[in-house]
N, C-alpha and C positions, 0 to 999 in steps of 0.2 A: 244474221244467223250464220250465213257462211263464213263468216270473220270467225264468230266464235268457233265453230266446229274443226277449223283450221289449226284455233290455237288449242284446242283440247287433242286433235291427231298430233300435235307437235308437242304439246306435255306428254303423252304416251309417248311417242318412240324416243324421248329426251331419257323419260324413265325407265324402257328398257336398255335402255345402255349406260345407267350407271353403274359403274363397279361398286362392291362392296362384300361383306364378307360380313355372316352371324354367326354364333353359336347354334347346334340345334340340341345337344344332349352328353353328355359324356360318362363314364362307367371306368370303376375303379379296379382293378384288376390283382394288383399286388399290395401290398400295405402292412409295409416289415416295420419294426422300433427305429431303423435309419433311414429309410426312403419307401415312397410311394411310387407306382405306375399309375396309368388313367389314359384312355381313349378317349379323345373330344372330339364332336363329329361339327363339322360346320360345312352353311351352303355359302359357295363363293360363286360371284356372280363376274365373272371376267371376259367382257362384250370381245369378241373377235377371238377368244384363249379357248375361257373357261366356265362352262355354267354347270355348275351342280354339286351335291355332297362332295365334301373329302373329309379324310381323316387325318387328325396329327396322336401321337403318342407322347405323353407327358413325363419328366420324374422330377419329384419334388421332395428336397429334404432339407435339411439344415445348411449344407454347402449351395443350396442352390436358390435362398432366400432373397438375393439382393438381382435375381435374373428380371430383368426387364419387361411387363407387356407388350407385347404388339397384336396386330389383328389376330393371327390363330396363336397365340400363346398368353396363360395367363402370369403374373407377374408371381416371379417361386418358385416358378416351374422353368426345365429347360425340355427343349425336346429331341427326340430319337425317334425319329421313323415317322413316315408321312405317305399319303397314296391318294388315290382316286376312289371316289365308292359311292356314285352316281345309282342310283336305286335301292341306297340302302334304308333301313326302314329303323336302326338304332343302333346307337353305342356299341352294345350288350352286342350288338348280333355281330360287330367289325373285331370286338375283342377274342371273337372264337376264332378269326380268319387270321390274327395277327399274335394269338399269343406266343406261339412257339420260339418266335424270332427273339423272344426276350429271355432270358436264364440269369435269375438270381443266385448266383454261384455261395454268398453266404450275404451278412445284415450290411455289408457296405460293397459289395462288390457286382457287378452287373456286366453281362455281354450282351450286345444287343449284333444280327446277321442280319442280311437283306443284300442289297447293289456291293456290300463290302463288309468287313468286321470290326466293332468298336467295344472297347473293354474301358470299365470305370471303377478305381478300386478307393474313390474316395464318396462315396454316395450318391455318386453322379454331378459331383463336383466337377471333376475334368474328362475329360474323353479321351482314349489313344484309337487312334482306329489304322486298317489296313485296307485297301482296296487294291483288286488288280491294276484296275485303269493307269495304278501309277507303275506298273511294271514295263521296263524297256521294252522296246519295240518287237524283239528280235524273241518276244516268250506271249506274243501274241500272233492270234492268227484274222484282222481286220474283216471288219464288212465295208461293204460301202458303202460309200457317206452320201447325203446331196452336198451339193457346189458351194453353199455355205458354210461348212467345216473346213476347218484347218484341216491341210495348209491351202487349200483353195480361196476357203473362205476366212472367216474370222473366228465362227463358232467354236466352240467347245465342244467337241462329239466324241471322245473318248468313249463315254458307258454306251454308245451304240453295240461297242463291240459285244456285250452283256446283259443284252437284254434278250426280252424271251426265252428260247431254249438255251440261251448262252446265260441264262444268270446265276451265279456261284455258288454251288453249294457248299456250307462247311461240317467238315464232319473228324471226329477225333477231337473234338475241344477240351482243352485242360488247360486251366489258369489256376494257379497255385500261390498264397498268399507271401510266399520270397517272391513272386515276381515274374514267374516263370511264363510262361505263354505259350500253347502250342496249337495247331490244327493242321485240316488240310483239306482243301479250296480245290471243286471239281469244275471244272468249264468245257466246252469242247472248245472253246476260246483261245484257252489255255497249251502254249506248247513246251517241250512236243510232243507232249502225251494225254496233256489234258488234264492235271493234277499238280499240285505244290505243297509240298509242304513248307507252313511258315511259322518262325517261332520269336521269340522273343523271349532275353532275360531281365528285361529292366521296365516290367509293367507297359509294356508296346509303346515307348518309346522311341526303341531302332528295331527294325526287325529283319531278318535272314531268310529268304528263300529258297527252294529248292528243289527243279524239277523231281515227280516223278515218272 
């Protein structure tokens, strides 16, 4: 009897530390003639990471048919934006938390804001995006890292600089079907004043900064 009991406490805590990831719900949000948005909320189970709801944000259209499956993605769709959302109780209730970040600009063109700015003017076929994190050093104002970021460590910790009160606002957005691109990205982050304007003439392929 004690044999058995052993190997049933040892099926349990085998089972609690398996990773894995389900779907629990998802909600459609936008649904133009050339592409779709959708919220799909899934529980991920990552022993030592991460246990609980997250969200991914979906677009699906004709350019985006041949995109790949994987755990949080369904096969058609690609995705733009993703988070934490440990207590949430549906879809429906993450898509009133996250729709703003998203702006249908017209039937093929989409901006999507959050850690950085990404513009798609082929139905979410392609993505150009801009984040500060990749601005030279010398138009940033750093926090501090632990001992595992670069250059101490190996990490990648750049968006430390941007999170919390530091994550960027954009505001002035104007993307115009020649190609045009414009805003401007508030951080206290940001120097040396805390503000850039950033623009772009060739659909955010290269783009131009500029304190203000």
């Amino acid at each position: 009897m004690r044999a058995r009991y052993h190997l049933s406490l040892l099926a349990a805590l085998l089972g609690s530390c398996t990773s894995g990831t389900r779907k629990l719900d998802e909600a459609v949000f936008y649904s133009g003639p050339q592409f779709q948005l959708k919220l799909t909320r899934y529980y991920e189970n990552l022993p030592l990471h991460y246990t609980g709801e997250v969200y991914r944000v979906h677009c699906g259209s004709r350019e985006t048919r041949h995109s790949p499956a994987h755990a949080t993605q369904d096969s058609g769709w690609v995705s733009i934006g993703n988070g934490g959302a440990i207590g949430s109780k549906s879809a429906a209730e993450l898509v009133e938390r996250v729709r703003s970040a998203y702006r249908v600009i017209d039937q093929r063109t989409l901006v999507w804001t959050g850690n950085g700015f990404q513009v798609s003017y082929d139905a979410c076929g392609r993505f150009q995006s801009w984040y500060p994190t990749n601005l030279p050093p010398e138009m940033i104002d750093p926090v501090k890292k632990p001992e595992w970021c670069a250059p101490a460590g190996t990490g990648d910790c750049r968006n430390f600089d941007f999170m919390g009160e530091r994550t960027p606002r954009f505001e002035g957005i104007e993307v115009r079907p020649d190609g045009r691109v414009a805003f401007v990205a508030r951080s206290p982050a940001l120097l040396p004043h805390g503000s850039v304007r950033v623009q772009s003439a060739d659909s955010g392929r290269t783009w131009s900064v500029e304190p203000l």
